[in-house]
N, C-alpha and C positions, 0 to 999 in steps of 0.2 A: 759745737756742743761738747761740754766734756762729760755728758754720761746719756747712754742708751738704756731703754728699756727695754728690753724683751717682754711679751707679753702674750693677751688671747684679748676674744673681744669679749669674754662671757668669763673673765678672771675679777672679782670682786675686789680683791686684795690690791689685786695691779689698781683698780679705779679710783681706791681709795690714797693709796701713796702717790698716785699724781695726782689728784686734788691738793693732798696734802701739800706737797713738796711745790704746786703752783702758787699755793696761797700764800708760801715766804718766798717764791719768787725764783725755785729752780727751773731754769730751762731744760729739755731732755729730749733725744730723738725717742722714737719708739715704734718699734716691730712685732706686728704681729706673725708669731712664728706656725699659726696655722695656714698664713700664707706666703710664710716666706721656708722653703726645705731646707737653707745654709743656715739658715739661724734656729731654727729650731735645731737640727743639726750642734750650733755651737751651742746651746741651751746645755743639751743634755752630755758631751764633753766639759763640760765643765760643773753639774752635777747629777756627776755618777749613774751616767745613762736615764736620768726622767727628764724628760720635760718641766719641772718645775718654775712656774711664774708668779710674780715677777721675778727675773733677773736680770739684776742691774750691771753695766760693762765701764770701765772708768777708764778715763784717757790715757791712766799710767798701765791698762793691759789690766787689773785686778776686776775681779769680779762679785757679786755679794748676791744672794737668793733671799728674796723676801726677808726685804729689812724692813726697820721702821724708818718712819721720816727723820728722825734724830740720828740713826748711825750715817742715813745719807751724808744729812748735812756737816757732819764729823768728817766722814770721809773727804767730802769736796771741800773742805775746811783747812784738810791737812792737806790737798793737793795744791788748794791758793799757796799756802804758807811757803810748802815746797819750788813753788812757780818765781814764787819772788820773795826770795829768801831777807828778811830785816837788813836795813844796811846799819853800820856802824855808825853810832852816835859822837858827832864831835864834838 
């Protein structure tokens, strides 16, 4: 999978961007960080000590706090692009 979710089971926002993001087709692991301590843990190292969910973790290490379904698929857009960079036309 190249993106996690961090999440809650009572996060409305989380339930709505994985609907979203399943209906074009994104696959995504996802953890709930009121039962998981390391992830909730990394949650909030990476914004500024809250707990804030969703937060999304991307293969290349970067991370994104309640996006919309549009900056996802932006992001996993530019990380294809990166993955297998266009070859030259001959």
């Amino acid at each position: 999978m190249s993106v996690t979710m961090y999440t809650t089971q009572w996060c409305g926002f989380c339930k709505r961007l994985k609907a979203q993001l399943a209906r074009v087709g994104v696959e995504m692991a996802e953890i709930d960080i009121e039962r998981d301590e390391a992830a909730a843990q990394f949650v909030e190292s990476v914004n500024g000590g809250n707990q804030t969910v969703p937060t999304l973790l991307f293969a290349d290490g970067t991370t994104m706090c309640n996006p919309s379904a549009a900056q996802v698929q932006a992001k996993l857009a530019k990380l294809d692009s990166a993955a297998s960079p266009e070859q030259a036309v001959s």
